[in-house]
C-alpha positions in Angstrom: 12.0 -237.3 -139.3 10.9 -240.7 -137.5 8.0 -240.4 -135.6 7.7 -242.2 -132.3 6.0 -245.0 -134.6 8.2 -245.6 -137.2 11.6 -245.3 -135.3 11.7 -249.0 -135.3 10.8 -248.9 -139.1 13.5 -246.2 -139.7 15.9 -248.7 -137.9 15.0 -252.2 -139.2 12.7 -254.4 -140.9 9.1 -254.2 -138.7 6.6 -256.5 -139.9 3.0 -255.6 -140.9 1.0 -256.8 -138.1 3.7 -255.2 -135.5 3.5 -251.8 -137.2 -0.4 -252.1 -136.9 -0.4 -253.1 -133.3 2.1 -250.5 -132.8 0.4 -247.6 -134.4 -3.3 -249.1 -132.3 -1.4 -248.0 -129.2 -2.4 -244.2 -130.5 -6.4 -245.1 -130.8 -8.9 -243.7 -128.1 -9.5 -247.9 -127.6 -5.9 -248.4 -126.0 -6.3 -245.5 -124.2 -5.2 -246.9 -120.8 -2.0 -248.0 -122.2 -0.6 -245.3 -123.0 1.8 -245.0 -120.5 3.4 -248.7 -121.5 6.4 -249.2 -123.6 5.5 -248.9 -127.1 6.6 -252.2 -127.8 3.5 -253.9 -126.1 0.8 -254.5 -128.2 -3.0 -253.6 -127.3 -4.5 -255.9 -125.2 -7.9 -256.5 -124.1 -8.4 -254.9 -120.5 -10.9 -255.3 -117.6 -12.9 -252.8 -115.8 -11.8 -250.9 -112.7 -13.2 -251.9 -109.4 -13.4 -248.4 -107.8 -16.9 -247.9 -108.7 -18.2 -251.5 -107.3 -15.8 -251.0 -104.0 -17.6 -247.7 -103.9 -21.1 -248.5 -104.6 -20.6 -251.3 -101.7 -19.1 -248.7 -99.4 -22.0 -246.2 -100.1 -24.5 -249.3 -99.8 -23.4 -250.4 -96.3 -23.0 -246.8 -95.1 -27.1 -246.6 -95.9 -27.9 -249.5 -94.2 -25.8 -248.4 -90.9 -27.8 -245.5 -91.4 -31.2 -246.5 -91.8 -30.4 -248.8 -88.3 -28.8 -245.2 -86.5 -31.2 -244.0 -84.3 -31.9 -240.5 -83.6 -30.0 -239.8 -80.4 -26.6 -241.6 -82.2 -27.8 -239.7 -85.7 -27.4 -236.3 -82.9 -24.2 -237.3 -81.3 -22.6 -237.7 -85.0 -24.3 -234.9 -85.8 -22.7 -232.5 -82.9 -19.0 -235.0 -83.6 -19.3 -233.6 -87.4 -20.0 -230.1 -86.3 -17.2 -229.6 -84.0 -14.8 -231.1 -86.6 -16.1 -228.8 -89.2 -15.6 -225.9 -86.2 -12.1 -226.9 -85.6 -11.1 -226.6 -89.1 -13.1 -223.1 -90.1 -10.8 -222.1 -87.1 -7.6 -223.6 -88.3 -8.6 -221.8 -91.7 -8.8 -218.8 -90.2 -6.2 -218.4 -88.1 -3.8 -219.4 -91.7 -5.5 -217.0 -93.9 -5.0 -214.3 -91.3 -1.6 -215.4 -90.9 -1.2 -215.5 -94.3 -2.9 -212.1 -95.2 -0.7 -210.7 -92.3 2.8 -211.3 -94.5 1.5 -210.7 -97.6 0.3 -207.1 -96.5 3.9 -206.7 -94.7 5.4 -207.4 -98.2 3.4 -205.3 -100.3 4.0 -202.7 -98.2 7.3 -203.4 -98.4 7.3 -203.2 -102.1 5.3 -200.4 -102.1 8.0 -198.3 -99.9 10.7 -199.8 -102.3 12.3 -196.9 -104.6 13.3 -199.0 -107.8 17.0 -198.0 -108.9 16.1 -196.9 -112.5 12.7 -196.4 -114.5 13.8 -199.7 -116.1 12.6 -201.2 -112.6 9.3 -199.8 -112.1 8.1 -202.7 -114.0 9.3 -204.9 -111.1 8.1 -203.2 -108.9 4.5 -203.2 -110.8 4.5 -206.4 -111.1 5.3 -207.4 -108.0 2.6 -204.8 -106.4 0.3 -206.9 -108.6 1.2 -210.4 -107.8 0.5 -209.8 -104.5 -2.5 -207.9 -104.7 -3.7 -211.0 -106.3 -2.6 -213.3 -103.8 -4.5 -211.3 -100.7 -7.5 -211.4 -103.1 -7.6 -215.0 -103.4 -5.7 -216.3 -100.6 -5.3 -213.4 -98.0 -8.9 -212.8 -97.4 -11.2 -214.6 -95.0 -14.6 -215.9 -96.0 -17.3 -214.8 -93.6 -18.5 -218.5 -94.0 -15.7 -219.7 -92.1 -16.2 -217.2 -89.5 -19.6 -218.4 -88.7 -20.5 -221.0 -85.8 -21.4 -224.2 -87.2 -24.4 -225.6 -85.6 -25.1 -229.2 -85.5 -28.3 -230.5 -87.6 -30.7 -232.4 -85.6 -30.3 -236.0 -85.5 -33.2 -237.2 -88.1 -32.7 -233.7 -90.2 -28.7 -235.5 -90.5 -29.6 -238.9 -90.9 -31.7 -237.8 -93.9 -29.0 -235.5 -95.5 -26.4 -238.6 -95.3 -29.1 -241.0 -96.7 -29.7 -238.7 -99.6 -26.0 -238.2 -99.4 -25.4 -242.3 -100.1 -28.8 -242.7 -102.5 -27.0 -240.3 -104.8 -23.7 -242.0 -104.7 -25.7 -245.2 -105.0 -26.9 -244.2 -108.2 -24.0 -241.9 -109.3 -21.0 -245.3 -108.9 -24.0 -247.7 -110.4 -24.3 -245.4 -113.4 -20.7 -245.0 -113.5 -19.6 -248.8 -113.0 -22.3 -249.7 -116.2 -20.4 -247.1 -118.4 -17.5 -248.2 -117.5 -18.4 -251.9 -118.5 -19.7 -251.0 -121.4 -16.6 -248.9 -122.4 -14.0 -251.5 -121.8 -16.2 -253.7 -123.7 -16.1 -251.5 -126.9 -12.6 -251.0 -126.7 -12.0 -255.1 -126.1 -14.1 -255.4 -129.3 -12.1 -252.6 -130.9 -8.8 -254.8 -130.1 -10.5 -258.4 -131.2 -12.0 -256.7 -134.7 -8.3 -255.2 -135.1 -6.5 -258.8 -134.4 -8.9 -260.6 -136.5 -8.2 -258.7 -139.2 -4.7 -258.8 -139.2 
C-alpha cells in the first residue's frame, strides 16, 4: 500500500531529487511545512517576529513604567483591582448559576427509577458525570470570594517592572533560540540540496 510519499511513485515516474525533497518534508527540519501540499519542496524559512514585537512591547511597557509616578502607579493600581473585582464577581455569580442546574439535575437523576436493571448503568453514570462536573466546575473558589485590595502604587510599579524584566529576558532567550533553530534547519535544507 502507497504511503502518502510514494503515491506519486505508485502512479508515475518521480525523479530522484523529487522523491528526496518529497520525503525531507517528513524531517523535524521542515517541520513548519507540514501543513503545505506535499508537492512543495523544503525551503529555507525565516524566523517569527512574535518574540521581537514582544520583547519591544515588554521594553516600552518598562520604560512607561519606570517614568509612572506613584500617585498614577496607585490610580492603575485601584483601575486593576476593581477590574479583577468585577470579574471574581462575574465568576461567581456563573459558578453558582452553574452549580444551581447541575444540583437540580442530579437530583433529578437521582429521583429517576431506571426501567430495567439494564439501566442502572445509565443512571450510574450519569450520577457520576455530574458529580464530576460540580466538583470541577460547580464549586466556587474561596479566592474568588475575597475582596481584592489594590497594591500600593510603588509596591505595583515594582511587581509590573519585575513583571516586564522577566518577559524581557524570557522573549530575548526565546527570539535567540529561535534564530538559532531556523538556522539549523536552513542548513539542514542547503546540506540536503547540495547533495542532491
Amino acid at each position: 500500500m502507497a504511503t502518502g510519499y510514494t503515491a506519486d511513485l505508485c502512479e508515475k515516474e518521480v525523479d530522484f531529487k523529487t522523491f528526496v525533497l518529497q520525503c525531507a518534508r517528513a524531517m523535524g527540519a521542515c517541520v513548519m511545512q507540514r501543513d503545505e501540499p506535499l508537492d512543495a519542496p523544503p525551503r529555507e524559512e525565516k524566523p517569527t517576529d512574535y518574540h521581537v514585537e514582544a520583547l519591544a512591547k515588554a521594553q516600552a511597557r518598562l520604560q512607561e513604567l519606570l517614568l509612572t509616578s506613584d500617585e498614577e502607579a496607585t490610580r492603575l493600581s485601584q483601575g486593576e483591582a476593581l477590574t479583577t473585582q468585577k470579574r471574581h464577581q462575574e465568576y461567581v455569580a456563573k459558578t453558582t448559576e452553574t452549580c444551581k442546574r447541575l444540583n437540580q439535575m442530579k437530583q433529578k437523576v437521582s429521583d429517576w427509577e431506571p426501567p430495567t436493571p439494564d439501566h442502572r448503568g445509565l443512571r450510574d453514570f450519569m450520577l457520576e458525570q455530574l458529580s464530576t462536573t460540580i466538583q470541577y466546575d460547580g464549586t466556587v473558589n474561596s479566592y474568588y470570594e475575597q475582596k481584592t485590595v489594590p497594591l500600593g502604587g510603588a509596591e505595583w510599579r515594582a511587581r509590573e517592572i519585575a513583571l516586564e524584566e522577566r518577559n524581557i529576558a524570557y522573549h530575548t532567550t526565546q527570539n535567540d533560540e529561535e534564530i538559532k533553530r531556523v538556522s539549523g534547519r536552513n542548513k539542514w535544507i542547503r546540506e540536503l540540496r547540495a547533495s542532491l
